[in-house]
TORLOKOL-124717 format. One record per residue (C-alpha): residue in one letter; x, y, z; residue number from 0. Coordinates in nm, 2 decimals, padded with zeros to 4 digits. Example, Ala and Ser with C-alpha at 12.3 -4.5 7.8 and 13.67 -1.06 7.14 Angstrom:
2
a;01.23;-00.45;00.78;0
s;01.37;-00.11;00.71;1
***
This chain:
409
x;02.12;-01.12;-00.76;0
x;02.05;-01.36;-00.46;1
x;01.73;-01.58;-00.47;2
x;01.59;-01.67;-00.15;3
x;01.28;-01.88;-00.08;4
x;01.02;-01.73;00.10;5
x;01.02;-02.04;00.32;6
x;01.38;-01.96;00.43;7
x;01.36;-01.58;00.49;8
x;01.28;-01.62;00.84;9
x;01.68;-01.74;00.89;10
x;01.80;-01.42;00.73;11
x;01.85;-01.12;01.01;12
x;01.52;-00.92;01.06;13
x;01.60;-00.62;00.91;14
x;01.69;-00.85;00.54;15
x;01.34;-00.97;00.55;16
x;01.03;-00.97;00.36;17
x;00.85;-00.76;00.58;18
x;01.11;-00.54;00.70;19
x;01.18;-00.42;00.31;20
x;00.78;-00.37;00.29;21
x;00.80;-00.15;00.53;22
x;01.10;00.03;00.42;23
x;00.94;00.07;00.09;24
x;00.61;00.24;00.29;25
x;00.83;00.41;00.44;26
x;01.00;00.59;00.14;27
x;00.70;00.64;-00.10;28
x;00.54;00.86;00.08;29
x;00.82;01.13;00.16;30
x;00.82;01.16;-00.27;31
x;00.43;01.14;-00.25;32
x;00.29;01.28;00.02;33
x;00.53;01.58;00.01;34
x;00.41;01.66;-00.37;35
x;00.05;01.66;-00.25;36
x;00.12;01.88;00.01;37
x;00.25;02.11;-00.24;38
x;00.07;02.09;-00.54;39
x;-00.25;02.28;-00.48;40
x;-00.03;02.64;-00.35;41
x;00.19;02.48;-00.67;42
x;-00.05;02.50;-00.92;43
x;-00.19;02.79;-00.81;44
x;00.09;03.05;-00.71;45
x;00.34;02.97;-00.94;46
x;00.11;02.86;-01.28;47
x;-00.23;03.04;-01.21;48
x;-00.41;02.68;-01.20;49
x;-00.81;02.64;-01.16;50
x;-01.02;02.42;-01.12;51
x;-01.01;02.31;-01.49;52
x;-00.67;02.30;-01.54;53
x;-00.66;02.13;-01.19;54
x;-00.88;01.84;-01.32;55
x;-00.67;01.79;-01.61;56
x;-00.39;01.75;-01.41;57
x;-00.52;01.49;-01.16;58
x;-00.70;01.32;-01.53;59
x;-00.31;01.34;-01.65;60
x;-00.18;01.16;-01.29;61
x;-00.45;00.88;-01.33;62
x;-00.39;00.75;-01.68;63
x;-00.08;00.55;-01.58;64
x;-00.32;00.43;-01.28;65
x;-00.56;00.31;-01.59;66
x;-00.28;00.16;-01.74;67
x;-00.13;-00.05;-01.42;68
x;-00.23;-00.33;-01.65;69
x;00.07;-00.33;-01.81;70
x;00.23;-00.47;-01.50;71
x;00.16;-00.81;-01.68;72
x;00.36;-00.76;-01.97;73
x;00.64;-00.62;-01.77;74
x;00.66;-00.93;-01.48;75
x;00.72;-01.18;-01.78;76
x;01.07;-00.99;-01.83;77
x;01.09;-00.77;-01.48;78
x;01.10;-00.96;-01.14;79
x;00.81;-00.80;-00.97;80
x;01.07;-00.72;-00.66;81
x;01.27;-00.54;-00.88;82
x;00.99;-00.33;-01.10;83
x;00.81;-00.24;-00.77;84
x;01.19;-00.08;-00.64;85
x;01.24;00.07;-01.00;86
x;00.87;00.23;-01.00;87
x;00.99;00.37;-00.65;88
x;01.31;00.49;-00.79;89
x;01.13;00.74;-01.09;90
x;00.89;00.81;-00.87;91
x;01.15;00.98;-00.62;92
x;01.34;01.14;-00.94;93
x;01.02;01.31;-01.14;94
x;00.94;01.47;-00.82;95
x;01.28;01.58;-00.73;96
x;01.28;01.74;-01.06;97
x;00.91;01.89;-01.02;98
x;00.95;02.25;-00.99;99
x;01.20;02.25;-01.22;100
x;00.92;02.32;-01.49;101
x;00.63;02.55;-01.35;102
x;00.41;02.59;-01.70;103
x;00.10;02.39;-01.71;104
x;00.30;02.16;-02.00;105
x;00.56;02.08;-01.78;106
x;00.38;02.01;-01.48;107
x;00.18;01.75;-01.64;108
x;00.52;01.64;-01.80;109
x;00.65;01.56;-01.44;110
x;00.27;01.47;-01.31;111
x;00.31;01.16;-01.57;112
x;00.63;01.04;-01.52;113
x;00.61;01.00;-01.14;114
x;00.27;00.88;-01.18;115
x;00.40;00.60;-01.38;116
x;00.65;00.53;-01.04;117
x;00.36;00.58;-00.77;118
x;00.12;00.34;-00.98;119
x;00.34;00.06;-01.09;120
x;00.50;00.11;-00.73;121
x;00.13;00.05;-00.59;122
x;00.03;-00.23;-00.77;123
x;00.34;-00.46;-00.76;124
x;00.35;-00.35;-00.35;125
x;-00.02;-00.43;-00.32;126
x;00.04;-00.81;-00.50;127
x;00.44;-00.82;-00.26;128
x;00.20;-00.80;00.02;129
x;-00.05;-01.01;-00.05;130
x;00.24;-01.31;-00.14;131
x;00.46;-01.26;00.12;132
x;00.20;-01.20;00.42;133
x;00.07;-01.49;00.58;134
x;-00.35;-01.48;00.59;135
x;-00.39;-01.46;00.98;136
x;-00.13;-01.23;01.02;137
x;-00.25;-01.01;00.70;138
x;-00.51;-00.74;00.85;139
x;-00.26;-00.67;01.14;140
x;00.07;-00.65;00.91;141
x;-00.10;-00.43;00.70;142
x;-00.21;-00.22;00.92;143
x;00.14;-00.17;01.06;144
x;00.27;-00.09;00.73;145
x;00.01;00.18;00.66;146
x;00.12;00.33;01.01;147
x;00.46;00.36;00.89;148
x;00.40;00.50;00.55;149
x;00.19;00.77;00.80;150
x;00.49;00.77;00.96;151
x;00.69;00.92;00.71;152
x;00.37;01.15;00.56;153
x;00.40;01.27;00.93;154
x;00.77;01.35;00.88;155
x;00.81;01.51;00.57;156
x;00.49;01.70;00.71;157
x;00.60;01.80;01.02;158
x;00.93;01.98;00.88;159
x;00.74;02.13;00.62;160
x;00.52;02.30;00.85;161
x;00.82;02.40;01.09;162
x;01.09;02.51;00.80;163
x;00.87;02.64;00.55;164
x;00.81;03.01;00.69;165
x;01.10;02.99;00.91;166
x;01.37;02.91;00.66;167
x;01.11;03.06;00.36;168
x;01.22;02.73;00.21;169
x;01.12;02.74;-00.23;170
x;00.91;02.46;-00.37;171
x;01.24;02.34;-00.59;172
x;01.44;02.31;-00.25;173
x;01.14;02.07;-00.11;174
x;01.07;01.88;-00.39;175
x;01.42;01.78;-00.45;176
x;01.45;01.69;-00.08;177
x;01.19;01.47;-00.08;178
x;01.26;01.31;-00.39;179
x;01.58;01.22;-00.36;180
x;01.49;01.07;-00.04;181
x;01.24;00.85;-00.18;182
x;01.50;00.74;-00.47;183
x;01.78;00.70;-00.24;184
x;01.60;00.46;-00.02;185
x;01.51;00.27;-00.34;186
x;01.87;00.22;-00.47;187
x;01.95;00.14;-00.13;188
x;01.70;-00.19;-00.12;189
x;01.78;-00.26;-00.45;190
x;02.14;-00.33;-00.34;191
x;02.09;-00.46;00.05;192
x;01.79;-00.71;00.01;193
x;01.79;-01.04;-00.18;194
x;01.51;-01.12;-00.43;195
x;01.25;-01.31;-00.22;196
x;01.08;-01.65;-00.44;197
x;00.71;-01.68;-00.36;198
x;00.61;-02.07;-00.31;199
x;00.34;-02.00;-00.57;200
x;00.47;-01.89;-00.90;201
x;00.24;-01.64;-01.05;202
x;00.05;-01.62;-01.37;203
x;00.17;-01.38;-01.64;204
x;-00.13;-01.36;-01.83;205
x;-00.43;-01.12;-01.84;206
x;-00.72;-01.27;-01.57;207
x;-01.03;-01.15;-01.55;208
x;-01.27;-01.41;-01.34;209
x;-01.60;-01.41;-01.28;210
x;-01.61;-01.52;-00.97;211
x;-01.41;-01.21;-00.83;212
x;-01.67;-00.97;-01.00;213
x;-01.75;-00.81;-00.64;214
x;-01.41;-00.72;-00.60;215
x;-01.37;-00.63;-00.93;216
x;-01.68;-00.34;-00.81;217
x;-01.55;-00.25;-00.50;218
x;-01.25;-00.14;-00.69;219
x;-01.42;00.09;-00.94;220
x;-01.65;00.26;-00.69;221
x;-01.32;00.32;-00.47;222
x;-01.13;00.45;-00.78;223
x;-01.44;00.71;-00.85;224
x;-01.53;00.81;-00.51;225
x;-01.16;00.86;-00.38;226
x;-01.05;01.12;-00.68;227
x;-01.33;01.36;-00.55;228
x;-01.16;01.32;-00.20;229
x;-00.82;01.33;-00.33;230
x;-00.86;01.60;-00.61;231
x;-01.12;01.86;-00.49;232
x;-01.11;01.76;-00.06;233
x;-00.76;01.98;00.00;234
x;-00.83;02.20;-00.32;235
x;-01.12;02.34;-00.12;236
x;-00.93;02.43;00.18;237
x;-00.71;02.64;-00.06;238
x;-00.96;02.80;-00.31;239
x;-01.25;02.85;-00.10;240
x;-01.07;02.91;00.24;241
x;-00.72;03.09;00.14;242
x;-00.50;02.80;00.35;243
x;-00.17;02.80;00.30;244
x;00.11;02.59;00.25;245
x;00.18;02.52;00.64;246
x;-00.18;02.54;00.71;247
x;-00.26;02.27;00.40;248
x;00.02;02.07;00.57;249
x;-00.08;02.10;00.91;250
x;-00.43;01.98;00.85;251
x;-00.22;01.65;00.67;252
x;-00.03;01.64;00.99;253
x;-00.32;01.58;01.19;254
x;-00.42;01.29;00.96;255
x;-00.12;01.11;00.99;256
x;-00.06;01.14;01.35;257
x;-00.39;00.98;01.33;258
x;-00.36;00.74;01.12;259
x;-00.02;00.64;01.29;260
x;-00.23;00.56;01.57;261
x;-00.54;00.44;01.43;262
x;-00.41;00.20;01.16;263
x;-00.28;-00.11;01.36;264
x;-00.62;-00.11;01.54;265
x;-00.80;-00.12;01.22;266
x;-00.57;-00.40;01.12;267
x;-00.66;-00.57;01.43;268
x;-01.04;-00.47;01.38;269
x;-01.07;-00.62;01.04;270
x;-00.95;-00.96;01.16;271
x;-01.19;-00.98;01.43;272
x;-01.49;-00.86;01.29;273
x;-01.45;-00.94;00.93;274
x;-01.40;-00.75;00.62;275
x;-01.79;-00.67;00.55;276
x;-01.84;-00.51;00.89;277
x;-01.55;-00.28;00.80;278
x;-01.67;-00.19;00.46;279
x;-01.96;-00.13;00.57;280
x;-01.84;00.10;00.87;281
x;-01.62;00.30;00.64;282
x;-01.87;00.31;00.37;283
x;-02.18;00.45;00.61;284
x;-01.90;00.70;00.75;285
x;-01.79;00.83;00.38;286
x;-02.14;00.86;00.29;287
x;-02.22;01.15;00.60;288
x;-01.86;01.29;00.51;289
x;-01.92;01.38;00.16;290
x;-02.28;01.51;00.25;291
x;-02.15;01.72;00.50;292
x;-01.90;01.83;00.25;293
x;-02.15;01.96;00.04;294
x;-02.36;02.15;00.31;295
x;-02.01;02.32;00.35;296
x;-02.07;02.48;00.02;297
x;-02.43;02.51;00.04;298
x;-02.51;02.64;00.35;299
x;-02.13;02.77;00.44;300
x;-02.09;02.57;00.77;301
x;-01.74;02.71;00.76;302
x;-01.37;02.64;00.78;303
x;-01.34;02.40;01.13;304
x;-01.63;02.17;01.01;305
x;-01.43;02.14;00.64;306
x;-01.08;02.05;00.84;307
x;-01.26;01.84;01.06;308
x;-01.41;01.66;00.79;309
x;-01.13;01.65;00.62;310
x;-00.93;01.43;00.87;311
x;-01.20;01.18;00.95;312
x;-01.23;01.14;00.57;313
x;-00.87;01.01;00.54;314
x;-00.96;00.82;00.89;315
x;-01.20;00.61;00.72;316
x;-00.98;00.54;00.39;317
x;-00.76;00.34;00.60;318
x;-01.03;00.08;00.64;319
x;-00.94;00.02;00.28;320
x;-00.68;-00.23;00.35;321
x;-01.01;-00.50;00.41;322
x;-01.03;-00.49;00.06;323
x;-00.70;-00.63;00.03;324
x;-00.73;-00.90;00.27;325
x;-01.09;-01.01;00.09;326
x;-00.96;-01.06;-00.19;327
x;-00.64;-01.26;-00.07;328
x;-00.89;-01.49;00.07;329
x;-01.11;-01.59;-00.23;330
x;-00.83;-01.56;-00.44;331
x;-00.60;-01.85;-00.64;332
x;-00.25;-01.78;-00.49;333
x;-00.09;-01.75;-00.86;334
x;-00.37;-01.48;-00.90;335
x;-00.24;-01.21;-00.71;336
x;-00.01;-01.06;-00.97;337
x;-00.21;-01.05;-01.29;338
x;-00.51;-00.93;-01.07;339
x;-00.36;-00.68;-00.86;340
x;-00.27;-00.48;-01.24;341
x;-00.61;-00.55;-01.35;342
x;-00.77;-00.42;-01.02;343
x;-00.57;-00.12;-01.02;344
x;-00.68;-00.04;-01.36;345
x;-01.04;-00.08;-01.32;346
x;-00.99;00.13;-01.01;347
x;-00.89;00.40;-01.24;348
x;-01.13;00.36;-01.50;349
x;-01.31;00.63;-01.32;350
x;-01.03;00.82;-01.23;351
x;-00.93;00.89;-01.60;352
x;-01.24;01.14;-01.69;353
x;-01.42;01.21;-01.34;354
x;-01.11;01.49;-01.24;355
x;-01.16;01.64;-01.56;356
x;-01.51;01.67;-01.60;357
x;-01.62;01.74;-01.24;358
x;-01.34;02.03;-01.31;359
x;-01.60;02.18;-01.47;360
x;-01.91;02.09;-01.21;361
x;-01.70;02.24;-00.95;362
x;-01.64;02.57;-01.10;363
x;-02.05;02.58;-01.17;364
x;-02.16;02.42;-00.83;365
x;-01.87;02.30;-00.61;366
x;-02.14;02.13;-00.35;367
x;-02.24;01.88;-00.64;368
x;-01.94;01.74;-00.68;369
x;-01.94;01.61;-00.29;370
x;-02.33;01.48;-00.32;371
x;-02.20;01.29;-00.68;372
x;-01.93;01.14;-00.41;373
x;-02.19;01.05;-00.11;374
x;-02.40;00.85;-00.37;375
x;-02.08;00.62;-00.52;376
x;-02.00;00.57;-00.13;377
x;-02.37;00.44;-00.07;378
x;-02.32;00.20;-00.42;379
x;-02.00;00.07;-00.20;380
x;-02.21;00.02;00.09;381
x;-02.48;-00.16;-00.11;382
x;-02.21;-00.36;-00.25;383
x;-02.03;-00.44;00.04;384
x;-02.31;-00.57;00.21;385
x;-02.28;-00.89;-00.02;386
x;-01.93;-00.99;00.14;387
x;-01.95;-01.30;00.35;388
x;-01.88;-01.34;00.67;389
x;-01.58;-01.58;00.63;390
x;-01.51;-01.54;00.21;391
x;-01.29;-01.82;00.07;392
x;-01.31;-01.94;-00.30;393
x;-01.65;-02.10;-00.39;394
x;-01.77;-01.86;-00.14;395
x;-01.65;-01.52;-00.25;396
x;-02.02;-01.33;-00.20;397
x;-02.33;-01.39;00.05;398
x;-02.49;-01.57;-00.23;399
x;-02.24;-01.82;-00.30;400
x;-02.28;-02.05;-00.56;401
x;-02.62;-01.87;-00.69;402
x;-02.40;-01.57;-00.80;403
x;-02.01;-01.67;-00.82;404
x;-01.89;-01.92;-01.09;405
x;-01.69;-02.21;-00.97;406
x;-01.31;-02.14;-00.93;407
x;-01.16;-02.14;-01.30;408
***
């Protein structure tokens, strides 16, 4: 195992450096990830008779090891974070290869777990990688790059689903191992090519929980809650109330992430020009019409090309996201990043633990309330995002300033 100092990255060839491994990393979670979720809903429901209750429990069962990213801590004092992150990609590409291989409800929640352990600990290690290896002009732009390539690859493993599926009446065991050994091949192969990177600013291995990053702290629970309506119930309406199938499900994911492939680097380069509250508050005021409109879908059946539409500017607007990220990497102590990217990732899923599971049961009485539940957490975000400052730095972390946010500990 090579160490190499950030500071001296620059002299290795591009394709051995920081940034070109965080983008080979986006690059290979999502042909595991995005490939499962294009899946799982004709999954669940052709081959193991799923509804919305068991549904729920499944996506409660996928978000406990979101709940417990905490342990991330624990694991860095022993782990290099470089190499859990890789190793979290790695089971993540084996448990979904290995998906179909149990189609009972025990044994989908079996394999739901285990790569749900790899996609969160993936997550949170990637999220704090970023935010110590990206320099803070450069941030918004570089991020927004990297979430056009992991679009990228959704768009790939998306596209040849949509063409091959019919036309080679490909089986969900064929797909799934595919795509997850893809994912787990690309992780072995950065495990072995790419040196492990030293961050100037060694970072804390101890549970952090500050005060003054209690706005962020917020931001992240409201996310967590209001995007498991989007993620759990958004596509499973297109399937149980509107019979799409797999290629249709996929071709409507398509559309997002040619999108997204597009969009993404001008979000980057939105955020660092007008700020991360402006943002916020743009995506926030967006999600809150979105999820409205969702519900007048099931009230007052406004039909299928309203839904799809909907749909894709929903996952539009989630890509605004990444100003979260770059707020916080500006109020935040550099040694920080680590221990708070586990504990943000677990109060994001706070949330996420019970809401799949109980609005399970809201949707099978009345499927509309669960998308008005979701337009009130986005306008709590907005609220909330409104307190960001125009240029946040530590001392400074909300509009208030030192009235609300205690000095830097």
């Amino acid at each position: 195992m090579r160490l190499v100092p950030l500071a001296e990255a620059r002299d290795l060839p591009r394709w051995q450096r920081p940034e070109t491994l965080l983008f080979l990393m986006a690059f290979a979670m999502p042909l595991a990830f995005a490939t499962w979720m294009a899946l799982l809903n004709n999954f669940v429901i052709e081959v193991a008779g799923f509804t919305g209750v068991e549904i729920g429990w499944l996506h409660t069962v996928r978000e406990i090891p979101g709940f417990l990213a905490i342990g991330v801590i624990l694991l860095i004092r022993v782990i290099r974070e470089q190499v859990l992150g890789l190793s979290s990609l790695l089971l993540l590409g084996v448990a979904t290869a290995a998906t179909a291989w149990f189609p009972s409800f025990g044994g989908i929640l079996l394999m739901t777990a285990l790569s749900s352990v790899g996609f969160h600990y993936y997550e949170t290690v990637n999220q704090s990688l970023q935010l110590q290896w990206l320099e803070k002009k450069r941030a918004p732009q570089m991020l927004g790059w990297i979430v056009a390539v992991g679009s990228g690859a959704s768009l790939l493993s998306y596209g040849l689903l949509v063409v091959t599926w019919r036309a080679f009446d490909l089986s969900y065991d064929f797909v799934y191992g595919v795509a997850g050994g893809a994912c787990a091949l690309i992780a072995v192969f950065c495990m072995i090519a790419y040196p492990q990177f030293e961050s100037p600013d060694p970072q804390h291995k101890t549970f952090i929980l500050r005060r003054r990053y209690w706005l962020y702290y917020a931001l992240q629970f409201m996310s967590g809650a209001r995007r498991q309506i989007f993620v759990v119930f958004a596509a499973f309406m297109m399937v149980e109330r509107f019979g799409f199938e797999v290629h249709e499900v996929t071709a409507l994911l398509l559309i997002n992430y040619v999108a997204n492939m597009i969009i993404a680097p001008l979000l980057g380069r939105a955020v660092g020009h007008f700020g991360e509250r402006m943002a916020l508050v743009f995506e926030y005021t967006g999600l809150v019409l979105v999820f409205l409109a969702y519900g007048g879908v099931y009230y007052f059946g406004w039909g299928v090309v309203l839904a799809a539409g909907l749909y894709v500017v929903d996952h539009m607007l989630f890509g605004l996201a990444l100003a979260l990220k770059t707020y916080f990497q500006k109020i935040a102590d550099p040694r920080d990043i680590a221990p708070t990217a586990a504990v943000a990732f677990t109060i994001n899923h706070i949330a996420a633990v019970f809401l799949p599971a109980s609005l399970g049961y809201l949707w099978v009485v009345a499927p509309g309330g669960v998308f008005v539940l979701a337009a009130g957490m986005a306008m709590t975000s907005l609220l909330l995002a409104l307190l960001i400052p125009r240029h946040p730095a530590p001392g400074h972390e909300t509009r208030f300033g030192p009235l609300l946010a205690a000095p830097a500990e």
